[in-house]
C-alpha positions as CSV (number, residue, x, y, z in Angstrom):
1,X,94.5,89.7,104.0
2,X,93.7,87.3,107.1
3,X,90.8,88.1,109.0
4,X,91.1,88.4,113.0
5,X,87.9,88.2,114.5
6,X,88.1,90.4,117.9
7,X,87.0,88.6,121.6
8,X,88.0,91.4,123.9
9,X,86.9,89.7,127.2
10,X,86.5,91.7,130.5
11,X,84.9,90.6,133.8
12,X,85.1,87.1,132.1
13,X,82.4,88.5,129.0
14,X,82.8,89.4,125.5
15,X,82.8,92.8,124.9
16,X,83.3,95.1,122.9
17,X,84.2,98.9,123.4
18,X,82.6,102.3,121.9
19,X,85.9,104.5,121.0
20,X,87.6,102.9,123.9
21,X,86.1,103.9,126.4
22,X,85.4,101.5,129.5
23,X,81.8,103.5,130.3
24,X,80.6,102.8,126.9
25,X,80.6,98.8,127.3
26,X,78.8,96.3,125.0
27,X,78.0,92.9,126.3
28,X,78.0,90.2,123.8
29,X,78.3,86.6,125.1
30,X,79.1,85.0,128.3
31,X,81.2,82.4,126.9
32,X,84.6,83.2,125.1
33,X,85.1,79.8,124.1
34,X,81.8,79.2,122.6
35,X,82.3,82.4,120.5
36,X,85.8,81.4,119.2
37,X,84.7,77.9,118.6
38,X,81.6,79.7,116.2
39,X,84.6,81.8,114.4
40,X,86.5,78.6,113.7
41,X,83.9,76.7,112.7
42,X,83.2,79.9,110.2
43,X,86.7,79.0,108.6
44,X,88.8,81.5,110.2
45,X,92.7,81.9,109.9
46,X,93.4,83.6,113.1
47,X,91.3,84.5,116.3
48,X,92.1,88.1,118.3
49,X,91.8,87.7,122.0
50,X,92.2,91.1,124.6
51,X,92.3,91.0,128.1
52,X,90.7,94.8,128.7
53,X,91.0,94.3,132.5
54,X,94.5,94.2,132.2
55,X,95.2,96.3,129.6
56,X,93.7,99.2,132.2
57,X,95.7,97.8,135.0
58,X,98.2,95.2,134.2
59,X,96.9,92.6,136.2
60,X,96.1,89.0,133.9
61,X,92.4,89.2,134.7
62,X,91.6,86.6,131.9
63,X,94.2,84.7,130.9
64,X,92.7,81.4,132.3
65,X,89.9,82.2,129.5
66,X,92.3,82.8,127.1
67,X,94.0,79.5,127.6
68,X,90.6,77.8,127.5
69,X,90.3,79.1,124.1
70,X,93.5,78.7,123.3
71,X,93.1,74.3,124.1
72,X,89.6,74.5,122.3
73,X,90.5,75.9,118.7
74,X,93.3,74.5,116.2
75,X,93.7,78.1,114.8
76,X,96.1,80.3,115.8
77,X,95.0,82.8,118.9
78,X,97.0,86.4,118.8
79,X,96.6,88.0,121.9
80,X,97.5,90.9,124.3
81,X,96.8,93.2,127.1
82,X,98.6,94.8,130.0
83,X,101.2,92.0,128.3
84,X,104.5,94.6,130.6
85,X,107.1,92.0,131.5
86,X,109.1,89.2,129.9
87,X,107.0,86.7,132.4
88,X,103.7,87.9,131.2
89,X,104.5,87.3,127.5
90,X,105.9,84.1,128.5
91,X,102.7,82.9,130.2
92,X,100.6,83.9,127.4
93,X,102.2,81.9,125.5
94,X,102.9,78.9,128.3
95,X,98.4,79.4,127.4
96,X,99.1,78.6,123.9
97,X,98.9,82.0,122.6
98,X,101.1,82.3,118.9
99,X,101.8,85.4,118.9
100,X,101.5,88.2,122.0
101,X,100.5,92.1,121.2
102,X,102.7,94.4,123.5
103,X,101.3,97.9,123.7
104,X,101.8,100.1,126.4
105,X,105.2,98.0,127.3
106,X,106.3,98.3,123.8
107,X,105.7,102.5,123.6
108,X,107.6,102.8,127.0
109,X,110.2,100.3,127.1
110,X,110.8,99.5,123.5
111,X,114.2,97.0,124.6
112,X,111.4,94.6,126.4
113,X,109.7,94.4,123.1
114,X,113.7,92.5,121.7
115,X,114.2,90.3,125.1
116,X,110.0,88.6,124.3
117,X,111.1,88.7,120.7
118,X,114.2,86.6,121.6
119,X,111.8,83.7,122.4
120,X,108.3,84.1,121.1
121,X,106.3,86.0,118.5
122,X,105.6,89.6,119.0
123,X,103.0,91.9,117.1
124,X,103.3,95.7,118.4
125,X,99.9,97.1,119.5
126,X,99.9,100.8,119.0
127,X,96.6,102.2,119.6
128,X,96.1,105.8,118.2
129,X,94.0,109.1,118.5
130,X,93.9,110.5,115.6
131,X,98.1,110.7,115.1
132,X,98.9,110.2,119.0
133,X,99.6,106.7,120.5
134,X,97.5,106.2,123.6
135,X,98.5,103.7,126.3
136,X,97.3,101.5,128.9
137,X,94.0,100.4,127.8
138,X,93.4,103.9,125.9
139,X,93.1,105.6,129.0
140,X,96.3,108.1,128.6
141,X,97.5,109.4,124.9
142,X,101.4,108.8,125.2
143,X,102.4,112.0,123.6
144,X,103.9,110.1,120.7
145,X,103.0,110.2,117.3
146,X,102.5,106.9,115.6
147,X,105.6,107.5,113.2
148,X,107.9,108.2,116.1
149,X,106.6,105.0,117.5
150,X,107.0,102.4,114.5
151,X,110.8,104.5,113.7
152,X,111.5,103.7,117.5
153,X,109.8,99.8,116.9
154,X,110.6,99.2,113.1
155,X,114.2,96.8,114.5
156,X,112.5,95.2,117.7
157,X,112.3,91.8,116.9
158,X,108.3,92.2,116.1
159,X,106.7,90.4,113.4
160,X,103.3,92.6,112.9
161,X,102.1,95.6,114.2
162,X,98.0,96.2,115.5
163,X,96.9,99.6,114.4
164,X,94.1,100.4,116.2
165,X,91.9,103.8,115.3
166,X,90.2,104.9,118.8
167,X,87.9,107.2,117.3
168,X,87.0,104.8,114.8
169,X,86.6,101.7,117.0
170,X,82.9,100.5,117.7
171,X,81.4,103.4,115.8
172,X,81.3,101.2,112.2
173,X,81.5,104.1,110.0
174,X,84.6,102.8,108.0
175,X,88.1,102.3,108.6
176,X,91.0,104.6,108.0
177,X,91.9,104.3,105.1
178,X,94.1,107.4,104.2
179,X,96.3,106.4,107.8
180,X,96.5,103.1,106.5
181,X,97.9,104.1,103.6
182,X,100.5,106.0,105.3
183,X,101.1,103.3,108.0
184,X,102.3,100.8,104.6
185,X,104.8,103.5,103.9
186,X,106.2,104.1,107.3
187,X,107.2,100.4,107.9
188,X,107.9,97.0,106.8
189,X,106.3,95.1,109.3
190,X,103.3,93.3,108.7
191,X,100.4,95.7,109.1
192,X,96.8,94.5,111.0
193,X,94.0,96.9,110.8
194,X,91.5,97.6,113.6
195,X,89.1,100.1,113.8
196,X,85.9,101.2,112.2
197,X,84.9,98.2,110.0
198,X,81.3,98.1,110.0
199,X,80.0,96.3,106.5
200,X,81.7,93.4,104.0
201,X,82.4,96.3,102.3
202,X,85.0,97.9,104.0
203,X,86.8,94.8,104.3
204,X,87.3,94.8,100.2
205,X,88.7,98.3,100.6
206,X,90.7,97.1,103.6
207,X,91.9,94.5,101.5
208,X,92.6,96.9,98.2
209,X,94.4,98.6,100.0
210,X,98.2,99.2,98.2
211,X,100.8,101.2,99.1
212,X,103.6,101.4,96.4
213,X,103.2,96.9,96.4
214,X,102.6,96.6,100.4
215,X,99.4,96.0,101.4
216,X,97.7,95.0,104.8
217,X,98.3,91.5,106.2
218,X,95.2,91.4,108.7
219,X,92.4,93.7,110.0
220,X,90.5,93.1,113.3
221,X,86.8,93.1,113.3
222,X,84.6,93.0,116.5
223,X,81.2,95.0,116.9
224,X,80.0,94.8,113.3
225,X,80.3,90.6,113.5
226,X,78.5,91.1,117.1
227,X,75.9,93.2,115.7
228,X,75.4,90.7,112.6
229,X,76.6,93.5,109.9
230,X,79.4,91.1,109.0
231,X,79.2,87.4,108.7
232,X,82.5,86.1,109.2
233,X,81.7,82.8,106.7
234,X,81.2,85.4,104.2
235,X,83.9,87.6,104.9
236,X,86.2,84.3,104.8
237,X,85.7,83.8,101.6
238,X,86.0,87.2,100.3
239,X,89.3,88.1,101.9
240,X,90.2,84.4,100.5
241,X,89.8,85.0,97.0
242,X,92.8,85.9,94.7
């Protein structure tokens, strides 16, 4: 299991969100790339980048920061946010980005997740309360239940899909794992875990974690390497070992 280490930028800083919501705000750096230099330096495989900004209005707030990262690390960058048209997956990746996360776009116009697929990696954000997809940056639930959502995704062209648990996120009580486990059953796309991690711990459950031989190909950590409850070095090599 591949550890993502999260920089979700907005107004240009590091931050990270409590339960996704934009009121309860975290501020930790001021400089994106300084941060994902310090994660590659730690030995990660990937780096997790989110434009918040445009997530909430579809707007690409950041993405001059996210290229700037993207030139300044050698690992690959996956990243997303108010990603809603062909041109604005293309331009991520025009930044360097390996692999774009469509959320909103992918829940409500699943064919625009095939045309990026066509031409560039795709991972499928789908962002949940509880059972319910919500959508454009968390602020509206989508009506949809997350099965519905991967059944209507599962032939899209996608290589991965986010799974993100809102009521989990930024709280660091512990992932889901139960959903998790039902996620690994309900599709065979690579699955990426986000949501809750708060100790070294609850990265060896994440990455325990077996569904009839399928297990988790990722998980996205944020607050609890902010706060210092997980060193990423450390977590490295425990996700590394066989």
């Amino acid at each position: 299991m591949d550890l993502y280490p999260a920089i979700d930028l907005r107004g240009g800083k590091v931050v990270q969100l409590v339960q996704g919501d934009f009121d309860r705000e975290a501020v930790h750096a001021d400089d994106p790339v300084e941060v994902a230099l310090g994660f590659e330096a730690a030995g990660v495989p990937w780096i997790h980048m989110v434009d918040l900004d445009a997530a909430r209005t579809g707007e690409a707030h950041n993405r001059e920061l996210i290229a700037r990262v993207c030139d300044a690390v050698s690992v690959p960058v996956q990243a997303g946010g108010g990603v809603r048209s062909v041109d604005a997956a293309r331009a991520l990746a025009d930044a360097g980005v390996a692999r774009v996360v469509m959320g909103t776009a992918a829940v409500e116009q699943p064919e625009l997740v095939e045309q990026v697929a066509a031409s560039q990696a795709v991972a499928l954000g789908l962002d949940v309360r509880g059972r319910e997809v919500s959508i454009k940056g968390w602020t509206e639930g989508a009506g949809l239940d997350i099965a519905d959502a991967l059944a209507r995704l599962e032939d899209s062209g996608a290589s991965a899909v986010v799974v993100t648990q809102i009521q989990g996120e930024g709280l660091l009580g512990g992932p889901d794992l139960d959903g998790l486990s039902e996620l690994l059953g309900l599709t065979a796309l690579d699955v990426i875990a986000s949501g809750g991690v708060g100790e070294l711990e609850h990265l060896r459950l994440l990455d325990c974690l077996d569904r009839d031989g399928r297990t988790l190909s990722g998980v996205i950590v944020g607050t609890a390497i902010y706060e210092g409850r997980v060193d990423v070095a450390e977590a490295v090599r425990a996700l590394s070992r066989p």
